[in-house]
C-alpha positions in Angstrom: 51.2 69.4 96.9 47.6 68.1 96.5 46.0 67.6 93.5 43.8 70.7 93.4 46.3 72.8 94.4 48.5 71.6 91.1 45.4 71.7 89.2 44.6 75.4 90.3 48.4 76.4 89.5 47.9 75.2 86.0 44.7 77.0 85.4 46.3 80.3 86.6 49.2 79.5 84.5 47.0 79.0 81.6 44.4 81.9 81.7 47.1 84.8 83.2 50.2 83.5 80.8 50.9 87.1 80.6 49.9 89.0 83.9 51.7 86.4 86.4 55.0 87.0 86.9 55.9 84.2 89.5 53.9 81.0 90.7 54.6 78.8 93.5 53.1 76.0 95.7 54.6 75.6 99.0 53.0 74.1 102.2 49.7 73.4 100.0 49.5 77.3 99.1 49.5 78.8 96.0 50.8 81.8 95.7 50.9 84.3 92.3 52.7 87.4 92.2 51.6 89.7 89.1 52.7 93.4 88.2 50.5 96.4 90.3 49.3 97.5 86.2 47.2 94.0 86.0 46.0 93.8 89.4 42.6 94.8 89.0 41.7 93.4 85.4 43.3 89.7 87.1 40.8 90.0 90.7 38.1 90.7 88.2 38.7 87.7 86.3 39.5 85.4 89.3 36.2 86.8 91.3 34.2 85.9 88.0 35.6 83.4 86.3 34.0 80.2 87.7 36.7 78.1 87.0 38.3 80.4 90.1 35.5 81.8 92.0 37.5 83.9 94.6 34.1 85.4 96.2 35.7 86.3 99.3 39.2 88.1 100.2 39.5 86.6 103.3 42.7 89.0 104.0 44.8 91.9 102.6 48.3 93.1 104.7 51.4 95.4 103.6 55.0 93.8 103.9 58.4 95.5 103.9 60.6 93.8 102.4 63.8 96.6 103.5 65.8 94.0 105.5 64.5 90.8 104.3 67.1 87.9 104.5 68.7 89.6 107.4 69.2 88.0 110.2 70.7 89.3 114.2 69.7 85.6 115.8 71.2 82.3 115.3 70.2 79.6 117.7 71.0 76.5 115.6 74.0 76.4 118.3 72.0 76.4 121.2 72.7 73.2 123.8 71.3 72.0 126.7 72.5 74.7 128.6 71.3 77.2 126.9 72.3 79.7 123.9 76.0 79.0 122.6 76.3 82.8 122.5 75.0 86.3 122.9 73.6 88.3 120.0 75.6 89.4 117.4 75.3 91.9 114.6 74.4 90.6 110.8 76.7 91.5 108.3 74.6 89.6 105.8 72.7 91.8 103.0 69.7 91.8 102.3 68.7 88.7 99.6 65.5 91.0 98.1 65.6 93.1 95.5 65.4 96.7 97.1 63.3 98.1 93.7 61.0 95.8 95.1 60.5 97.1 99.0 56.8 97.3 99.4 54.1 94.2 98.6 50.5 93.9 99.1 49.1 90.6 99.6 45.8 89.1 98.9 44.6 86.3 100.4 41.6 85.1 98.3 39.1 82.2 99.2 37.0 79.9 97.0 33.9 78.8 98.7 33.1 76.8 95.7 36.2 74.9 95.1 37.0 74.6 99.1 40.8 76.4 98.0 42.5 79.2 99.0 45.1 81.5 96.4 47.9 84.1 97.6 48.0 87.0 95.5 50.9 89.3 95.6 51.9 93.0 94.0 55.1 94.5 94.8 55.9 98.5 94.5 59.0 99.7 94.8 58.2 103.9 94.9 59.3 105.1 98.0 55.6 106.4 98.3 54.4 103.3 97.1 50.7 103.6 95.3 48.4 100.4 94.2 44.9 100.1 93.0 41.9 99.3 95.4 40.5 96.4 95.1 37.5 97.5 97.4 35.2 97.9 94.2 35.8 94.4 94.1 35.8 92.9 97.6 34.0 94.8 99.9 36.3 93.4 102.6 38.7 95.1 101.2 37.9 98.5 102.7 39.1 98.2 106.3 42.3 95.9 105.4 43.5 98.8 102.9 42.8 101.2 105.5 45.1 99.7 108.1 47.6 98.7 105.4 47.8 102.7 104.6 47.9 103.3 108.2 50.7 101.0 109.2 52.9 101.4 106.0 52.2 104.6 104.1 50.7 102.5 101.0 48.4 104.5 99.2 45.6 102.6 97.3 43.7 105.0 94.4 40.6 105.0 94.1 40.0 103.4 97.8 36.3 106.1 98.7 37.6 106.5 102.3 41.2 106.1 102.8 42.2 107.3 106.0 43.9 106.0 109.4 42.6 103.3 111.4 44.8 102.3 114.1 47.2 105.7 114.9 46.3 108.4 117.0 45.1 112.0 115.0 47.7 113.7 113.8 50.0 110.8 113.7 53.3 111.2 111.9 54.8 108.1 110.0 53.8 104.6 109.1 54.8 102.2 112.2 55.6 98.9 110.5 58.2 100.3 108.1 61.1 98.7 109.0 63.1 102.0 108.7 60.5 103.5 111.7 61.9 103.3 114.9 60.6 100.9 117.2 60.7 103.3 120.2 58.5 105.8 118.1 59.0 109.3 117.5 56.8 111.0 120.4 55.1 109.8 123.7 52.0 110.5 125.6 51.3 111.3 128.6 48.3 113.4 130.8 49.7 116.0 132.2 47.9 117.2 135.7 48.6 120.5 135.5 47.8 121.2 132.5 45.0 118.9 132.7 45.4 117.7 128.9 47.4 115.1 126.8 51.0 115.8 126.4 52.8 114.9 123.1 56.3 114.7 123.9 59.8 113.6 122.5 60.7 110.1 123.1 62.7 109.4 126.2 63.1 105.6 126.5 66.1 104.1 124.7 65.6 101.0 122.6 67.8 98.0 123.9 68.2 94.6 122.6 67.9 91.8 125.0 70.3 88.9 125.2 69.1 85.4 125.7 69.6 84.1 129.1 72.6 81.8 129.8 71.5 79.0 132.1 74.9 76.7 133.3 75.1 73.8 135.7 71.2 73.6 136.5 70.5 70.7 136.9 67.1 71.0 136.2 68.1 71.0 132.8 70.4 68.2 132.9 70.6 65.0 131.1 70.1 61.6 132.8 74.2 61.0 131.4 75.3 64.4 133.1 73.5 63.7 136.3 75.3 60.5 136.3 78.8 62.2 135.9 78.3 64.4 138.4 77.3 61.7 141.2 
């Protein structure tokens, strides 16, 4: 951890004693998590105060935090010769707090001060509502949009919420991790009827299995070709 970024964790220790909730630095980032209530009053300060001088949200995405600490891969076990097995099921729960499903992040730039802060709110409503930040960050418009579009957050008082990236008439939010990954309907132009076709889904979703390679000895090692001569 650099200097600035312990000295900016202090200073949003100090002036938000009450609104932050958690505070970490890892990999030279600092991240603060405060309660969806104190979200706007805390961008306000950190646009304004010039101690912070967050200008610029340089990003704003959705996570879903349903299956978080799940895992269906292992390949710590892989060898030379490939994956030590196939795939197998997790039985491991998830290590998040499921009163905690949805977050908005904020990714907040400091021209001034050459730093960068992570800002997070979590929800946990299953129709999960935050405060725009759009009256603060103009960039904020389009990155709420597509955060409503993709995972059914609402943000009040956004002036034109509606769907960026789904078709019309779309139904569901596609990066919910309870959405499945095959969809819900496909499309299709139908010659006959010389018009787009919304239809069930007919593909099944499959996992694939990581390819086994044995006794190549392209991928042999100079003491196994050794053996073999």
């Amino acid at each position: 951890m650099t200097d600035s970024h312990a000295s900016l964790a202090k200073k949003l220790e100090e002036r938000f004693s009450n609104e932050l909730t958690h505070c970490t630095t890892v990999h030279d980032q600092v991240t603060v998590t405060v309660a969806a209530d104190d979200l706007l009053s805390v961008c306000k300060i950190l646009r304004d105060d010039e101690q912070f001088a967050f200008m610029q949200l340089s990003d704003l995405c959705g996570v879903d935090y349903l299956t978080y600490g799940q895992v269906d891969w292992s390949t710590k076990e892989s060898t030379s010769t490939g994956f030590s097995r196939g795939r197998q099921d997790s039985d491991q729960e998830s290590s998040h707090n499921i009163n905690e499903r949805f977050a908005v992040v904020y990714h907040l730039l400091s021209i001034k001060h050459n730093i960068r802060l992570r800002l997070r709110c979590y929800m946990s409503d299953e129709y999960p509502r935050i405060a725009s930040v759009s009256g603060i960050w103009g960039s904020a418009d389009w990155f709420e949009r597509e955060a409503f579009d993709l995972f059914g957050i609402l943000f009040e008082g956004h002036p034109d919420l509606r769907r960026l990236l789904t078709d019309y008439g779309f139904i569901g939010h596609p990066f919910r991790k309870d959405f499945p990954l095959e969809g819900n309907v496909e499309v299709r132009y139908d010659p006959d009827k010389k018009r787009v076709v919304y239809e069930p889904v007919t593909i099944t979703n499959r996992v694939l299995v990581p390819r086994i390679i044995r006794n190549d000895n392209r991928f042999a090692t100079p003491e196994e070709e050794q053996n073999d001569a």
